[in-house]
Every structure is written in structure tokens, then in C-alpha cells.
KEDRENDREN-870452 format. One record per residue (C-alpha): x, y, z; residue in three letters. Coordinates in steps of 0.25 Angstrom, whole numbers, padded with zeros to 4 digits, always signed. Layout:
BEGIN
XYZALA ...
END
This chain:
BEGIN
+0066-0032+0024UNK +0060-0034+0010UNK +0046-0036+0010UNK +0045-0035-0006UNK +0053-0039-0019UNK +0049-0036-0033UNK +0058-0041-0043UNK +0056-0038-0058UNK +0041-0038-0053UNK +0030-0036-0066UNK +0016-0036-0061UNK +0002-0035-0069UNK -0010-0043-0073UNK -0013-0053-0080UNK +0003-0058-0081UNK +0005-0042-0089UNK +0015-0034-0080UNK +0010-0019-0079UNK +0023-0019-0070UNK +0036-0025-0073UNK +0049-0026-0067UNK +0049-0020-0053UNK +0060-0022-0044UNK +0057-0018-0029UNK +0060-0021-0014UNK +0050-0016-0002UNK +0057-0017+0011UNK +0050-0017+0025UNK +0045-0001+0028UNK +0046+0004+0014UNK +0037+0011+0007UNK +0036+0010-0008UNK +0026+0018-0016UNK +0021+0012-0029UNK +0022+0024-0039UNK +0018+0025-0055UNK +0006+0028-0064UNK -0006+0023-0067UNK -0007+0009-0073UNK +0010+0007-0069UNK +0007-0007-0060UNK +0006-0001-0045UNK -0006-0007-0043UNK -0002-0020-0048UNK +0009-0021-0041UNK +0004-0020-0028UNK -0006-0030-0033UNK +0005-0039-0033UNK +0013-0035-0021UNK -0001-0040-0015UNK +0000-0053-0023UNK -0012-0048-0030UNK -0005-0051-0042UNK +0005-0059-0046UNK +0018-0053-0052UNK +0019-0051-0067UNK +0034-0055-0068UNK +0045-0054-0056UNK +0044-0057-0042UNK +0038-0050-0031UNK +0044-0057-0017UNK +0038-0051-0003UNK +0048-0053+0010UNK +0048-0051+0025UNK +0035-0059+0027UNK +0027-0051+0017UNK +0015-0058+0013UNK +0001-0054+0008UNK -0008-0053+0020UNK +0005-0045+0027UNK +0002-0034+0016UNK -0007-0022+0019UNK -0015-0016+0005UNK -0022-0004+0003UNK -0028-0005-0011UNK -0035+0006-0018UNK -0049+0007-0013UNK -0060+0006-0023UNK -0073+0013-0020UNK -0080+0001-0018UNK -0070+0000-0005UNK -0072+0014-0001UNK -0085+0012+0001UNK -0083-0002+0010UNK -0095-0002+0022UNK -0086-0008+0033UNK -0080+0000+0044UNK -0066+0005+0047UNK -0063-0007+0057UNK -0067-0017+0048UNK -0061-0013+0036UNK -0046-0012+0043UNK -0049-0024+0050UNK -0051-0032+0038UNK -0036-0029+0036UNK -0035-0041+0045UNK -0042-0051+0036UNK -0029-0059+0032UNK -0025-0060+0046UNK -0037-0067+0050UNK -0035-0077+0040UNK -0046-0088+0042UNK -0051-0081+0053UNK -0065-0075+0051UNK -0061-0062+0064UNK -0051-0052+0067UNK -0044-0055+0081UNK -0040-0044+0091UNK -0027-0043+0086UNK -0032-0039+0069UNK -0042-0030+0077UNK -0029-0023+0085UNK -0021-0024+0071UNK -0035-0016+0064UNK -0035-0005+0075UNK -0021-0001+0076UNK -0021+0000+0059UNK -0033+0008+0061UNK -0026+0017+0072UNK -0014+0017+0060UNK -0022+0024+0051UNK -0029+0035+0060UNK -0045+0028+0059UNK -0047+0022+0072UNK -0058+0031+0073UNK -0064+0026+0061UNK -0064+0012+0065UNK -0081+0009+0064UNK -0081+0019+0053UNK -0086+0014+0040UNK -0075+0015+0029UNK -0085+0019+0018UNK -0087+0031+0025UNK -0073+0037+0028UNK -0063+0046+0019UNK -0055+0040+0009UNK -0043+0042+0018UNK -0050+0035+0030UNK -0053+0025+0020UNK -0037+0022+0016UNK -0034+0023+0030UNK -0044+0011+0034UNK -0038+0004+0024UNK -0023+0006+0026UNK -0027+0003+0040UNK -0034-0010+0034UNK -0020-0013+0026UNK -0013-0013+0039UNK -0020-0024+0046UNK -0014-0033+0034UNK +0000-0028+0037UNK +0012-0023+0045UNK +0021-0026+0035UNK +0018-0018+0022UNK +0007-0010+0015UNK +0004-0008+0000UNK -0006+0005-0003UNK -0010+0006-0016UNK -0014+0022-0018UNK -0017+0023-0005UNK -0022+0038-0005UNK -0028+0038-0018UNK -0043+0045-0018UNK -0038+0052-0005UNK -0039+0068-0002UNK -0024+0074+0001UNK -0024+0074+0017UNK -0029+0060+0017UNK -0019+0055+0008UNK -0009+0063+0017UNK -0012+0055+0028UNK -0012+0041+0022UNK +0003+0043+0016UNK +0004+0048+0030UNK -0001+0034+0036UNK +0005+0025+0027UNK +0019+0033+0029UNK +0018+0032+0044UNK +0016+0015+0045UNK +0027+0015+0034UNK +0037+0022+0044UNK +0030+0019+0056UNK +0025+0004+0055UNK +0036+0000+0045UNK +0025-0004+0035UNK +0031-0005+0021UNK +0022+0002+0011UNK +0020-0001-0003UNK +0011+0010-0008UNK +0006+0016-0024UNK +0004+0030-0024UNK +0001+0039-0035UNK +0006+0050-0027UNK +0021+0051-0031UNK +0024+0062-0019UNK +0018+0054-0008UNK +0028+0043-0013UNK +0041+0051-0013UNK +0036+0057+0002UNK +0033+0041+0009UNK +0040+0031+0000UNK +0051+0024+0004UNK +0052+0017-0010UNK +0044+0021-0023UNK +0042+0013-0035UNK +0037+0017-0048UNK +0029+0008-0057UNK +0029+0012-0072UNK +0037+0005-0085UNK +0050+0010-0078UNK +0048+0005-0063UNK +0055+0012-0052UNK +0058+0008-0036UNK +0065+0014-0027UNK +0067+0022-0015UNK +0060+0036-0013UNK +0073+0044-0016UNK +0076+0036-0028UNK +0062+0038-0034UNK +0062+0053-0031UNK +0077+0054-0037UNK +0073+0047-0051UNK +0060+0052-0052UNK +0064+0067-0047UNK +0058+0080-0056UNK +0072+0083-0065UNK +0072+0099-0072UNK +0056+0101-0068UNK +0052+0086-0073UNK +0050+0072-0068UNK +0059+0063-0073UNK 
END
């Protein structure tokens, strides 16, 4: 099932498009990786996937029940946020928050929900830790766990092992592989880290002036080293 449409899609600031003219389709269990260089309208993008911002030009059409507060969002993390004095529990739980609606308290069934996204991502055991004091790997699993309390239906990760040592980014591609093909979460993810998206991605678009979308082997094909060089 289609969960999202882009046609001819421009994003930007301001009514400027830093993007223009994107053409894609993310089914349910996909996994598309948002590749391209610095300043090529990634971030922007997701920004309006998450109806942050409004498109530029186009249409941008979400399917199968998709709404906002069904989305889970892993944003970079500024050091201001690294350095939150809350503990573990607290911050997955507040994954909740649009659950409660009006309601000031979580109920048994959002503390459940917490729990089993906190077993997910390994840190049960971390659970009255304070966040300030982990790794920056147990940091992005608190809040990948916090992403999924917002959402069984589809995740957007926006760099989500920036900052992070080798091994710790190991196990987080590792993580958010396992609930794409084991939980049938669909991922929408931007990586700088070109190998890790040929290796996971199911779909891969690239952002630039000369936009492409399409399925891993597609990508790898096109973009494939020719006589020693990258085309």
C-alpha cells in the first residue's frame, strides 16, 4: 500500500525551492535513504514530509491512514538535547505525548507501548538512567525507542549515526534494519554514508540539480564506478 506520493514536489523557505521537481512513491516496508550533498534540500524535505513546511510547488499526498502524530522522527540532536536531565523512561515515554491528547497522564497501555520500545532498542536496563549521562549511541537508541511510541506505521531518521563511533553506528543500521524487516516499519532515512545505503535500502533517492529515485539495484547500476571512475 502507498503511504506516500510526491509529484513534481519543490520544497524550500520562504516560497524559494532548494528542491524541485521530485517524483516518488514510498510503499508500506520500504525503506528509502535520502542521499546527496551538503545544502541539496534533504533536510528540507523531511521537513515537509512532517508538514513542517509547506511545499514549494507540486503535491505531496500521504495514503493508508498516514497522518502526522502516526509518524515517528528522529531529528539530529543538538548539544543542548544531549545534555537533557531527564531519565531514560521518561524521555521514551514522552513518545506518547500525542496519544494522550488533552490528557495530562500516561495510562497503562502507553506505559506497556514505552516498555516494549525500550526492550526494542536493547536499554531496558537503562530505564532510571539519566540520558545526559549515557554514550551517544545509548543516546540515539533512547531516541529511536522514543520515535516508536509515535508510530507503528513509518519512521523518518534524519542522520541517525552522525557523531557516533564505528561499532555504535553498526548496531543502530543493525536496529533500524531489524524493525524494517521484522516489524514492517517503512523507513524513510538520510544518510551521508553512501555504503550503508546500498547495503539496507530498499529504494534510494538522491537530491541534487539532477534528482534520482529508484530501487537499490537501479541506483548501484547508474551510479556504478566505469574504467576506475564514478560516473
Amino acid at each position: 500500500m502507498t503511504q506516500l506520493t510526491c509529484q513534481n514536489l519543490s520544497v524550500g523557505y520562504g516560497g524559494k525551492a532548494v528542491l524541485r521537481d521530485l517524483n516518488f512513491t514510498v510503499r508500506a516496508g520500504d525503506y528509502l535513504c535520502i542521499v546527496g550533498e551538503n545544502g541539496s534540500g534533504k533536510s528540507t524535505l523531511m521537513k515537509t514530509i512532517l508538514g513542517l513546511l509547506p511545499p514549494v510547488g507540486g503535491s505531496l499526498a500521504a495514503g493508508h491512514g498516514l497522518r502526522k502524530n502516526t509518524i515517528g522522527y528522529l531529528p539530529q540532536q543538538t548539544d543542548v538535547q544531549k545534555d537533557f536531565p531527564a531519565s531514560v523512561r521518561e524521555i521514551v515515554l514522552s513518545g506518547c505525548q500525542a496519544r494522550c491528547g488533552l490528557r495530562p497522564f500516561y495510562r497503562r497501555a502507553e506505559k506497556q507501548l514505552a516498555a516494549d520500545a525500550m526492550e526494542k532498542m536493547h536499554i531496558t536496563p537503562l530505564a532510571k538512567r539519566c540520558y545526559r549521562e549515557l554514550s551517544g549511541g545509548q543516546q540515539q537508541r533512547v531516541l529511536l525507542a522514543r520515535a516508536l511510541c509515535a508510530t507503528r506505521k513509518i519512521l523518518l531518521l534524519d542522520e541517525p549515526v552522525t557523531g557516533l563511533d564505528p561499532k555504535a553506528a553498526a548496531e543502530m543500521y543493525a536496529l533500524i534494519d531489524r524493525l524494517n524487516r521484522e516489524d514492517g516499519i517503512t523507513i524513510i532515512m538520510i544518510s551521508h554514508d553512501i555504503s550503508a545505503a546500498e547495503r539496507y535500502a530498499t529504494h534510494i533517492l538522491l537530491t541534487g540539480d539532477a534528482p534520482f529515485f529508484g530501487t537499490q539495484a537501479a541506483y548501484q547500476t547508474k551510479f556504478a564506478p566505469k574504467g576506475g571512475d564514478a560516473q
